[in-house]
Backbone as XML, in Angstrom:
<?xml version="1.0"?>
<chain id="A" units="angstrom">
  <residue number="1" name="UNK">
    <atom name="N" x="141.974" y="162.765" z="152.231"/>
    <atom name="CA" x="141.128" y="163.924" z="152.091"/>
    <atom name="C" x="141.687" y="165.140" z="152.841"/>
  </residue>
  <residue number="2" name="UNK">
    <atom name="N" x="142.082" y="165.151" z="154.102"/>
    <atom name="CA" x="143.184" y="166.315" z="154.715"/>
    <atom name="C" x="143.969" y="166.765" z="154.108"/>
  </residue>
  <residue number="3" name="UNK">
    <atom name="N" x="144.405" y="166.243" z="153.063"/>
    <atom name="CA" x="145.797" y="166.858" z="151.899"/>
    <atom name="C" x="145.690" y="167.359" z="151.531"/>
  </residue>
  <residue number="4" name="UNK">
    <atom name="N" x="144.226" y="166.972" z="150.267"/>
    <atom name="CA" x="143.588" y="167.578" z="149.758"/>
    <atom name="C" x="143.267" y="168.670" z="149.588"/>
  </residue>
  <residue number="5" name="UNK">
    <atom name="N" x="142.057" y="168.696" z="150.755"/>
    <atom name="CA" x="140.977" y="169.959" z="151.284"/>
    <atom name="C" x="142.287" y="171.141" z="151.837"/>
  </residue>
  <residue number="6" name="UNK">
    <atom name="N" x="143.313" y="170.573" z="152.329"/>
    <atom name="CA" x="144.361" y="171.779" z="153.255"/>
    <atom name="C" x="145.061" y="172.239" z="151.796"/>
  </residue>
  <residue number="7" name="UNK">
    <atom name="N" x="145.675" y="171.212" z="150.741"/>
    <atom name="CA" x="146.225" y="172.237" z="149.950"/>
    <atom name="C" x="145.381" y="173.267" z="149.069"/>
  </residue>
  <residue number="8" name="UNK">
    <atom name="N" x="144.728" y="172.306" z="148.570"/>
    <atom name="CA" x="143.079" y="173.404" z="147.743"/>
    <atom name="C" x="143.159" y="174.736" z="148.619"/>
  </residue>
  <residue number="9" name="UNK">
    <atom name="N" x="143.129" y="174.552" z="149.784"/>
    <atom name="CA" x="142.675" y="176.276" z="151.005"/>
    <atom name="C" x="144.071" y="176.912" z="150.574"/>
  </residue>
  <residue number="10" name="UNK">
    <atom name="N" x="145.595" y="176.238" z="150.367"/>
    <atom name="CA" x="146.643" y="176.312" z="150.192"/>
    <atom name="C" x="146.908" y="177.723" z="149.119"/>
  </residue>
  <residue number="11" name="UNK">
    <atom name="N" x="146.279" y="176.441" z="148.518"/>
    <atom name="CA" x="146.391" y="177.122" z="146.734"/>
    <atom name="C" x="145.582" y="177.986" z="146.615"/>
  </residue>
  <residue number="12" name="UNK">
    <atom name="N" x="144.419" y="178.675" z="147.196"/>
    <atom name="CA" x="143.254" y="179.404" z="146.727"/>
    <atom name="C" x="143.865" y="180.687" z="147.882"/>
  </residue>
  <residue number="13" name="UNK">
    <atom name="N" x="144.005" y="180.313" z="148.571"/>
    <atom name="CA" x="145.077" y="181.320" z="149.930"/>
    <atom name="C" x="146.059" y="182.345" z="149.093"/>
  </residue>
  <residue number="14" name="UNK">
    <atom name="N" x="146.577" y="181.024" z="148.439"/>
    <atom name="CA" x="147.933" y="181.641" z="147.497"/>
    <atom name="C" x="147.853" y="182.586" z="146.519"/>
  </residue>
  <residue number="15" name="UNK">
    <atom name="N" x="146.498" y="182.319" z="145.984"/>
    <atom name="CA" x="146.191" y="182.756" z="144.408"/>
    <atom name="C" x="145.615" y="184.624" z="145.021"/>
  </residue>
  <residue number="16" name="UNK">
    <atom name="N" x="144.719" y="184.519" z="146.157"/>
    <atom name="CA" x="144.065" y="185.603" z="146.313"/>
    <atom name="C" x="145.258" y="186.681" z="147.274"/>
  </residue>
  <residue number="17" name="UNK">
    <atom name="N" x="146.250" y="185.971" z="147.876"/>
    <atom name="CA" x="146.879" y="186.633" z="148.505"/>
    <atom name="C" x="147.949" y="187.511" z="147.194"/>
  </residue>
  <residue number="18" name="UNK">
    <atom name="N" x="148.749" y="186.376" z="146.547"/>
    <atom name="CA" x="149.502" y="187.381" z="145.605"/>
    <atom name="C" x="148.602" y="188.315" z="144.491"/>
  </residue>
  <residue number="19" name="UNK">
    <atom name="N" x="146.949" y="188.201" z="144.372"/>
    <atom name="CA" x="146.196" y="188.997" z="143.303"/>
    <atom name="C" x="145.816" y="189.987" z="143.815"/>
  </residue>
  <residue number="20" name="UNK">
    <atom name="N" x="145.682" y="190.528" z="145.304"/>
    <atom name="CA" x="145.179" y="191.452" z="145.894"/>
    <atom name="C" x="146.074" y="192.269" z="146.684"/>
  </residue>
  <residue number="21" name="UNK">
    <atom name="N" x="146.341" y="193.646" z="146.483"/>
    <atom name="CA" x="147.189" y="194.292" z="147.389"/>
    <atom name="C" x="146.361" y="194.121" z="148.666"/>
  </residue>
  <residue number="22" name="UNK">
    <atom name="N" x="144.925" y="194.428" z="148.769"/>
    <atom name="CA" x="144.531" y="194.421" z="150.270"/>
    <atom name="C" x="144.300" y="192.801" z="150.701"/>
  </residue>
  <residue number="23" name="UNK">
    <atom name="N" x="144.433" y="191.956" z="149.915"/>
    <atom name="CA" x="144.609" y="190.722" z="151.014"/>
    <atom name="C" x="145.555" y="190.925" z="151.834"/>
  </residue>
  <residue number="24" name="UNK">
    <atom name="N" x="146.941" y="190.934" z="151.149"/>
    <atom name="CA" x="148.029" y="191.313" z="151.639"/>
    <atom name="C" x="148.263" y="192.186" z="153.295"/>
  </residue>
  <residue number="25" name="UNK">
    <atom name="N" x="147.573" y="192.861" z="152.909"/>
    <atom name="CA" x="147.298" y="194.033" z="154.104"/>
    <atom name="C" x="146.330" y="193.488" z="155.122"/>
  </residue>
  <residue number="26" name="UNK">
    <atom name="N" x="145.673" y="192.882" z="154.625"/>
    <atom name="CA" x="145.086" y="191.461" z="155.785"/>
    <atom name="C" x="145.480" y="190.627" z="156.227"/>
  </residue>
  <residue number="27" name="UNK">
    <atom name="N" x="146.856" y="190.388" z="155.817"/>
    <atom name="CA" x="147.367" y="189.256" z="156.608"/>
    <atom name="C" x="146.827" y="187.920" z="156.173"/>
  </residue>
  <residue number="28" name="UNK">
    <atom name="N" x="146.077" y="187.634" z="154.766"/>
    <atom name="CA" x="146.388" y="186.429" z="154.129"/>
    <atom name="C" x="147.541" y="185.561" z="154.083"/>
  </residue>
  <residue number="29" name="UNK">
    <atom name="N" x="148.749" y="186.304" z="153.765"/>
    <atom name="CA" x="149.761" y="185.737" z="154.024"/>
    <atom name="C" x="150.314" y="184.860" z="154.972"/>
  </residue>
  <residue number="30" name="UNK">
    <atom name="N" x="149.575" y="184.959" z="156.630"/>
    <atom name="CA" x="149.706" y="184.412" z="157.692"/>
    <atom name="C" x="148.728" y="183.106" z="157.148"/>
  </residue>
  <residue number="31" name="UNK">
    <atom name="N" x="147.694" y="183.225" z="157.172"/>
    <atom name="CA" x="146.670" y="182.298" z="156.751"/>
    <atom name="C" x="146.944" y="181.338" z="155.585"/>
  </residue>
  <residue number="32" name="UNK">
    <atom name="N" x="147.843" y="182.054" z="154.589"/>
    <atom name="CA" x="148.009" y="181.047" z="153.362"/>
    <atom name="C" x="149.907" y="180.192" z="154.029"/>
  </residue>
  <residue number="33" name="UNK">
    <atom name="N" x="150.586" y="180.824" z="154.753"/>
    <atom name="CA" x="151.000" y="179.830" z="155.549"/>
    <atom name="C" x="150.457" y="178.928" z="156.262"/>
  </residue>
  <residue number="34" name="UNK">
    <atom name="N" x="150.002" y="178.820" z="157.077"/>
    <atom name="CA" x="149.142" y="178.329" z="158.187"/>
    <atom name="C" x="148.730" y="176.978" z="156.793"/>
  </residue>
  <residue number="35" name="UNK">
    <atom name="N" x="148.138" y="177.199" z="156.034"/>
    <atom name="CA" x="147.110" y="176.142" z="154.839"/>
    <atom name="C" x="148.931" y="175.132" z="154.508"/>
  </residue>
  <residue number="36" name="UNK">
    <atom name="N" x="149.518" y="175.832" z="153.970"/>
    <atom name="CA" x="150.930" y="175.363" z="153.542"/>
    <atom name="C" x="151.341" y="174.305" z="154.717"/>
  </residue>
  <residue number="37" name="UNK">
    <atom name="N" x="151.285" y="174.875" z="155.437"/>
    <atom name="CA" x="152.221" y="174.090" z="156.767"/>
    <atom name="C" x="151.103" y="172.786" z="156.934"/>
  </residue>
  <residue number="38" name="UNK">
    <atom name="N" x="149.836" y="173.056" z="156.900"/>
    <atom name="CA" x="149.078" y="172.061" z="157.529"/>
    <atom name="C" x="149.571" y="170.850" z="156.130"/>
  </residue>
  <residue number="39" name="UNK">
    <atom name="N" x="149.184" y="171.598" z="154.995"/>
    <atom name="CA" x="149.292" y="170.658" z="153.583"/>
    <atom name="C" x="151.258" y="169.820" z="153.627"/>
  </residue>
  <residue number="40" name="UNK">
    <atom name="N" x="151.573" y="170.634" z="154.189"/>
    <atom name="CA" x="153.156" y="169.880" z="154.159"/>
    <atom name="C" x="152.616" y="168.642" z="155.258"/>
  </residue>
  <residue number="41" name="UNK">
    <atom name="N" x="152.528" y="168.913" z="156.749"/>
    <atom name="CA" x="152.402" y="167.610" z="157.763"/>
    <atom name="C" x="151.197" y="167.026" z="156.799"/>
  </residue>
  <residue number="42" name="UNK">
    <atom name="N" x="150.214" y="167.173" z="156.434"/>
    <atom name="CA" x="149.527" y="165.900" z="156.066"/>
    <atom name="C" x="150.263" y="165.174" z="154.827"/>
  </residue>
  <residue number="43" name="UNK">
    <atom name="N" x="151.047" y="165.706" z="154.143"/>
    <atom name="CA" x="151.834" y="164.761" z="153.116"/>
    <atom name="C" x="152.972" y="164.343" z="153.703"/>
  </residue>
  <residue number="44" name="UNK">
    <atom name="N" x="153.626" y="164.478" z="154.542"/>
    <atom name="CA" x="154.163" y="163.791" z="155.768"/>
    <atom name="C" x="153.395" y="162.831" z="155.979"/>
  </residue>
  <residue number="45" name="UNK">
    <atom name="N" x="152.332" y="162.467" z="156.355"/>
    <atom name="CA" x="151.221" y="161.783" z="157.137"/>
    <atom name="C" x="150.888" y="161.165" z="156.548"/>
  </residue>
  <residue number="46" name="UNK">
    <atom name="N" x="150.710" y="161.233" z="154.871"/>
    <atom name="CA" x="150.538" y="160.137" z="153.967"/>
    <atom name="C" x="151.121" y="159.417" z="152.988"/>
  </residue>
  <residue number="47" name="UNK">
    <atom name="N" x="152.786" y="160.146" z="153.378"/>
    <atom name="CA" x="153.572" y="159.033" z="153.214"/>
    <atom name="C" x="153.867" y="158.218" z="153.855"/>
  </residue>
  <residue number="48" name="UNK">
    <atom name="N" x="154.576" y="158.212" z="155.262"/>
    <atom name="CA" x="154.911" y="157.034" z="156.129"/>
    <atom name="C" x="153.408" y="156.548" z="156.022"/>
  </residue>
  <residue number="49" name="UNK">
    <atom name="N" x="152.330" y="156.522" z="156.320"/>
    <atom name="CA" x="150.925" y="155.653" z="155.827"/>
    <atom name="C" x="151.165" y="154.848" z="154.987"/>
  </residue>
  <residue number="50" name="UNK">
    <atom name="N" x="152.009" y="155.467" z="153.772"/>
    <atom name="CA" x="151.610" y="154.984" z="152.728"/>
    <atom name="C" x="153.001" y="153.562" z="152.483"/>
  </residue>
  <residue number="51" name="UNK">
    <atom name="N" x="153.787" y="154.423" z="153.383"/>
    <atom name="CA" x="155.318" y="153.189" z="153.655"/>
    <atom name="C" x="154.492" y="151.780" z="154.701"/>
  </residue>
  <residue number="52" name="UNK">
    <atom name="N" x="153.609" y="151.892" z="155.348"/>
    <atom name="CA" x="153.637" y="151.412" z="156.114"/>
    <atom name="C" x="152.438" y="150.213" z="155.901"/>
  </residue>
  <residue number="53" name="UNK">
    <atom name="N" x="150.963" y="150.502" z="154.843"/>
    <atom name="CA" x="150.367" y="149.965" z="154.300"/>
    <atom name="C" x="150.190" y="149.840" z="152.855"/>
  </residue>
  <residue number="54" name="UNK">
    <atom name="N" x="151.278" y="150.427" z="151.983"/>
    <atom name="CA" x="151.410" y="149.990" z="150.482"/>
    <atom name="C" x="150.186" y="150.463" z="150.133"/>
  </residue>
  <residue number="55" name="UNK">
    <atom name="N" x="149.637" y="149.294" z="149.507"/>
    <atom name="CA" x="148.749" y="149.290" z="148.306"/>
    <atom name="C" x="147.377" y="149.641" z="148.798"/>
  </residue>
  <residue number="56" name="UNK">
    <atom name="N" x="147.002" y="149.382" z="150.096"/>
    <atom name="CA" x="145.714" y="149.581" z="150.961"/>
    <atom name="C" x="145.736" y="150.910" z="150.778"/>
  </residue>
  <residue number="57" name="UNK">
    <atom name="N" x="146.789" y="151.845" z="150.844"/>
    <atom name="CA" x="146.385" y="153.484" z="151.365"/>
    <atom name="C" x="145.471" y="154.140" z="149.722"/>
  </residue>
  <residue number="58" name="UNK">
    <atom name="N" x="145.771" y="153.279" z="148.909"/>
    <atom name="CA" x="144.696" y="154.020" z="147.782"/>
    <atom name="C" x="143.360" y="153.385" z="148.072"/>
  </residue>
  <residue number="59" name="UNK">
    <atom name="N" x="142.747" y="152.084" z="149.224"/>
    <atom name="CA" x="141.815" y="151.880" z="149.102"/>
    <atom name="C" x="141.223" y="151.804" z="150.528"/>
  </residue>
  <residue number="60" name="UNK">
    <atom name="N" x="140.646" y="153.501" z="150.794"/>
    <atom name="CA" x="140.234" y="153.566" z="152.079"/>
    <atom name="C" x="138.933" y="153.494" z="152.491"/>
  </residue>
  <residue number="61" name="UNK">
    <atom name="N" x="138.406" y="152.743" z="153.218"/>
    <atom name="CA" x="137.228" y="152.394" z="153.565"/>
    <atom name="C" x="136.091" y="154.132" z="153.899"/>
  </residue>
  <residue number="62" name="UNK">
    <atom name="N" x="135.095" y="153.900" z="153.533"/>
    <atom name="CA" x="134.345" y="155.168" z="153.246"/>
    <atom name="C" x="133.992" y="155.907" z="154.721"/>
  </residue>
  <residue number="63" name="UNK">
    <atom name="N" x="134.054" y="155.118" z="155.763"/>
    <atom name="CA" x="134.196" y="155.751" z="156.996"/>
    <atom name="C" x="135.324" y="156.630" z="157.057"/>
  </residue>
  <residue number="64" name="UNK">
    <atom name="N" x="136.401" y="155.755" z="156.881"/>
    <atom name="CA" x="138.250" y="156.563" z="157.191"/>
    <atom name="C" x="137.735" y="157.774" z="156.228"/>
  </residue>
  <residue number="65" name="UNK">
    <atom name="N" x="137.424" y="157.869" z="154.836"/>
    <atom name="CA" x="137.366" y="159.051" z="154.267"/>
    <atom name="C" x="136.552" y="160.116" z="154.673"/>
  </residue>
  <residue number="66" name="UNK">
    <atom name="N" x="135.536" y="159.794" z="155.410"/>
    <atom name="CA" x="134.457" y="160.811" z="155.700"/>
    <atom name="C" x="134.961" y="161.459" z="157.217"/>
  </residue>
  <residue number="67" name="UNK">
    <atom name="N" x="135.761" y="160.818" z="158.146"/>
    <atom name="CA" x="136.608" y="161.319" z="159.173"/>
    <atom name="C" x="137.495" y="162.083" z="158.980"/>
  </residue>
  <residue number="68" name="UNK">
    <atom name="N" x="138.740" y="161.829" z="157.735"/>
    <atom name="CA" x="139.422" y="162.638" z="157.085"/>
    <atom name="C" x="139.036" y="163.563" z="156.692"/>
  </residue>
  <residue number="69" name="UNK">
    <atom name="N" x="137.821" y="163.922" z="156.058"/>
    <atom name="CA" x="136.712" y="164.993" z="155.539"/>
    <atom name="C" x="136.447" y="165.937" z="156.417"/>
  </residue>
  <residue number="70" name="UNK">
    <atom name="N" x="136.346" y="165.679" z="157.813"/>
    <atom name="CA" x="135.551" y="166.168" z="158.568"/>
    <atom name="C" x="136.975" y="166.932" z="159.041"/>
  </residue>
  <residue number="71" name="UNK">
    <atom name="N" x="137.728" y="166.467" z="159.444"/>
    <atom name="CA" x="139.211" y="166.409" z="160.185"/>
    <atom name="C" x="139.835" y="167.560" z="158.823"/>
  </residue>
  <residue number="72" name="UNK">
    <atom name="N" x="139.955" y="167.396" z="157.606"/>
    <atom name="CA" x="140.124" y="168.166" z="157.074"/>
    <atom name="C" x="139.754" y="170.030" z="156.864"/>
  </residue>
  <residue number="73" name="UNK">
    <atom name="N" x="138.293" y="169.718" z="157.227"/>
    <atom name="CA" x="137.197" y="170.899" z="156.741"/>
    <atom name="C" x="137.691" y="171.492" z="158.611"/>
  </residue>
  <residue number="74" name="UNK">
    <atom name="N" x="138.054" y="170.656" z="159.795"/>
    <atom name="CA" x="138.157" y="171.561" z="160.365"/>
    <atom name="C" x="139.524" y="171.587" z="161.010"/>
  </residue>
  <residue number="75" name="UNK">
    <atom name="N" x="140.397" y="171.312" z="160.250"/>
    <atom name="CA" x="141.534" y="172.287" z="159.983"/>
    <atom name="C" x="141.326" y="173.557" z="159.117"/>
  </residue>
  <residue number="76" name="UNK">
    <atom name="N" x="140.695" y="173.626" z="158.404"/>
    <atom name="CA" x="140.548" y="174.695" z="157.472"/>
    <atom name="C" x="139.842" y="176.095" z="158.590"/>
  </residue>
  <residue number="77" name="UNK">
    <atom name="N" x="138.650" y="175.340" z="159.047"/>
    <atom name="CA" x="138.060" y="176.491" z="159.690"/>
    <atom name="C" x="139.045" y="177.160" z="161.144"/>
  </residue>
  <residue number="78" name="UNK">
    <atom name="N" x="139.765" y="176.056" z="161.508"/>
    <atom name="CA" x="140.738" y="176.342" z="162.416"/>
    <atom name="C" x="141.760" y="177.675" z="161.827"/>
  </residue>
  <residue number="79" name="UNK">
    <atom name="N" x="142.085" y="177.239" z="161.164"/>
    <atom name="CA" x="143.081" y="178.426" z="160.264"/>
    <atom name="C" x="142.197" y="179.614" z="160.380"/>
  </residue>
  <residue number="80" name="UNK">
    <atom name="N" x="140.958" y="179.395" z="159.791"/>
    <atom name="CA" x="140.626" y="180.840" z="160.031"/>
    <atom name="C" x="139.861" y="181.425" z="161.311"/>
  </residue>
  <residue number="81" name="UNK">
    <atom name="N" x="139.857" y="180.997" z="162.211"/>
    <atom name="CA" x="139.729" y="181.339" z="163.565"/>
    <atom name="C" x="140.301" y="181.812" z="163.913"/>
  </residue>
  <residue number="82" name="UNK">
    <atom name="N" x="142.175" y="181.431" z="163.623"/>
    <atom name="CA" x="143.246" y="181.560" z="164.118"/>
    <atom name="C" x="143.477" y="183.052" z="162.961"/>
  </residue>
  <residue number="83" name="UNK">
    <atom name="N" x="143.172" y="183.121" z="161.826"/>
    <atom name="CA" x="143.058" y="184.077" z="161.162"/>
    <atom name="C" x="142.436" y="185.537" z="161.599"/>
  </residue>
  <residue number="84" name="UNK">
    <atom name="N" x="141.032" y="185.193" z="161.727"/>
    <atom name="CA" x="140.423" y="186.430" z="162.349"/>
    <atom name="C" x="140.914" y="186.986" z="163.392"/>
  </residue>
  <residue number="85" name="UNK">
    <atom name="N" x="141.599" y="185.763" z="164.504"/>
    <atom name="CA" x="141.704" y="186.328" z="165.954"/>
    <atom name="C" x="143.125" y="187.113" z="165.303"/>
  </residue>
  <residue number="86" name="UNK">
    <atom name="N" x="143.993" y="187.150" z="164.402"/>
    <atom name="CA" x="145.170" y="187.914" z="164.260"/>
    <atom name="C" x="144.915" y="189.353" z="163.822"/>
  </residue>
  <residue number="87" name="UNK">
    <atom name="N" x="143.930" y="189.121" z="162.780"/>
    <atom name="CA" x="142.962" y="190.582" z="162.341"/>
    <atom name="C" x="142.694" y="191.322" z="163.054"/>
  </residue>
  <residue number="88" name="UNK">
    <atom name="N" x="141.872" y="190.494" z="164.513"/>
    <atom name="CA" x="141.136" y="191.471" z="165.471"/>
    <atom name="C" x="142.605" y="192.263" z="166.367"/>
  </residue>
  <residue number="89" name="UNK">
    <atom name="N" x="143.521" y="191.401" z="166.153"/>
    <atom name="CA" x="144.548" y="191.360" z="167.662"/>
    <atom name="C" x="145.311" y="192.612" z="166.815"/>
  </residue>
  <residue number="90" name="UNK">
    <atom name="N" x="145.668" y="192.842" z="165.565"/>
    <atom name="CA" x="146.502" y="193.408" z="164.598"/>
    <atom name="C" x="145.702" y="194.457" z="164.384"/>
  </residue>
  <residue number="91" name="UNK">
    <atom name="N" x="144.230" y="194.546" z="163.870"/>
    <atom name="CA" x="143.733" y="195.684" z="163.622"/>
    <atom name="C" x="144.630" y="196.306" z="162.423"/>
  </residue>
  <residue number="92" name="UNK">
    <atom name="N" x="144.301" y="195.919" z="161.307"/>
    <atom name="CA" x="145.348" y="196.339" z="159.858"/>
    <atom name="C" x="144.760" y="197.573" z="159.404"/>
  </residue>
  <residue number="93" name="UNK">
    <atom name="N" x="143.302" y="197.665" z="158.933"/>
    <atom name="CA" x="142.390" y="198.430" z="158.668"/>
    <atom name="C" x="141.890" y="199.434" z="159.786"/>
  </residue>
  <residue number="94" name="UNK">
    <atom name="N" x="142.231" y="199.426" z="161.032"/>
    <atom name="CA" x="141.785" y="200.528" z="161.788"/>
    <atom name="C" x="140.406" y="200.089" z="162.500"/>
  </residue>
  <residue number="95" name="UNK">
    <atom name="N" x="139.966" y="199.265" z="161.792"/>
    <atom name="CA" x="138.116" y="199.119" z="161.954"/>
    <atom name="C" x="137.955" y="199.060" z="163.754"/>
  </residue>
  <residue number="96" name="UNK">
    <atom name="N" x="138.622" y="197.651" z="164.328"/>
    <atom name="CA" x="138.444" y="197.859" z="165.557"/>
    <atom name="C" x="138.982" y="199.312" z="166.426"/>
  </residue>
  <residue number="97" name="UNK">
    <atom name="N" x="139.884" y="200.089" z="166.353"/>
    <atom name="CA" x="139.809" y="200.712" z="166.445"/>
    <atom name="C" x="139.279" y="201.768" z="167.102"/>
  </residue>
  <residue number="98" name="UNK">
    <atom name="N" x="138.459" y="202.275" z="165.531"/>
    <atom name="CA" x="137.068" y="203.017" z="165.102"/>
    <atom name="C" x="136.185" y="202.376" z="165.829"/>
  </residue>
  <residue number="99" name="UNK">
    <atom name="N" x="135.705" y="201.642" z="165.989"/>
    <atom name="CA" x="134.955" y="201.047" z="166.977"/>
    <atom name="C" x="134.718" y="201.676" z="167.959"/>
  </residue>
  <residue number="100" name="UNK">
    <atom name="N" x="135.580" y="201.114" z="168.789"/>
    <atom name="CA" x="136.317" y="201.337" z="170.078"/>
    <atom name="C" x="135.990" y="202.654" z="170.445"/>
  </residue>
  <residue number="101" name="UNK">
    <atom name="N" x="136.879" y="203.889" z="169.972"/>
    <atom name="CA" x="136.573" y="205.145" z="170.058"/>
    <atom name="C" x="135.350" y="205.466" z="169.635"/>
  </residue>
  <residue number="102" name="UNK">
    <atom name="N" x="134.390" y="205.569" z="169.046"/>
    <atom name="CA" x="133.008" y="205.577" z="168.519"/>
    <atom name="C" x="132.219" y="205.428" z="169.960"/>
  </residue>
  <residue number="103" name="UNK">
    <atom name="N" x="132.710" y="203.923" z="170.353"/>
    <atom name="CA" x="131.696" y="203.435" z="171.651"/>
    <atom name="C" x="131.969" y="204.086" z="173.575"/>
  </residue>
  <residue number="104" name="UNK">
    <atom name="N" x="133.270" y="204.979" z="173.002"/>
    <atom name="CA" x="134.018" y="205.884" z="174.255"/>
    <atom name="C" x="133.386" y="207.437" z="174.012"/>
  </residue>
  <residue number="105" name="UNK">
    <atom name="N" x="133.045" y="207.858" z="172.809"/>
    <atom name="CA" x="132.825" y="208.533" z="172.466"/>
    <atom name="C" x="131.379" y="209.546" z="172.139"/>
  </residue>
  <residue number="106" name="UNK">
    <atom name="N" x="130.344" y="207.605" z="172.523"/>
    <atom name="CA" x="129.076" y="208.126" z="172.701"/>
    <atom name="C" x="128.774" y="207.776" z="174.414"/>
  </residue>
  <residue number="107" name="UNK">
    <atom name="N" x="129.589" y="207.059" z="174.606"/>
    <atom name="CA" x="129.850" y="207.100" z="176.466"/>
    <atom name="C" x="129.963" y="208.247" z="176.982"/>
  </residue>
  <residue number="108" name="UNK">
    <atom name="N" x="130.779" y="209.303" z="176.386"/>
    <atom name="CA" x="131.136" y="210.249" z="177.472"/>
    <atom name="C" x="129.770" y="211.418" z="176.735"/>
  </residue>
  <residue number="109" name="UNK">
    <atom name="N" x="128.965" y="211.086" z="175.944"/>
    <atom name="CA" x="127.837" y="212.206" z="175.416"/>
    <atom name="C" x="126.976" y="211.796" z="176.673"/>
  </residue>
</chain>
């Protein structure tokens, strides 16, 4: 389920980053790496698994899958934690910024 759920974020990363000039300018690109890299180590991860228990790795007990699930969904949200905090740190759009000066700006009124 980590393979999965990370390439799906992969692929949907991928699709909105090359369809949008302003994803782009958001720094999707960082983020739809980030999905890539995770989706490469977990297929890493489920091959030697899969060298190592054969025929069992297609039949995983419904606990192992719902851990994987969970383990999956928060790699995903990890990425975008790690996402936003690049947004805020980068400031692409100006917004923080604007902020910033706005809140210096009714300080010194």
């Amino acid at each position: 389920m980590t393979l999965l759920i990370s390439t799906i974020a992969a692929i949907a990363c991928t699709v909105i980053w090359y369809s949008s000039e302003k994803a782009r300018k958001l720094q999707v690109g960082t983020l739809t790496l980030m999905y890539w890299g995770a989706s490469l180590m977990w297929f890493v991860d489920a091959f030697v698994e899969y060298l190592d228990v054969k025929e069992e790795y297609f039949n995983p007990a419904a606990k192992d899958m719902l851990n994987d699930t969970f383990l999956g969904l928060s790699v995903v949200a990890l990425g975008l934690v790690i996402w936003i905090v690049i947004l805020l740190v980068k400031d692409p759009t100006g917004v923080v910024r604007a902020a910033l000066n706005r809140k210096q700006d009714n300080g010194k009124r």
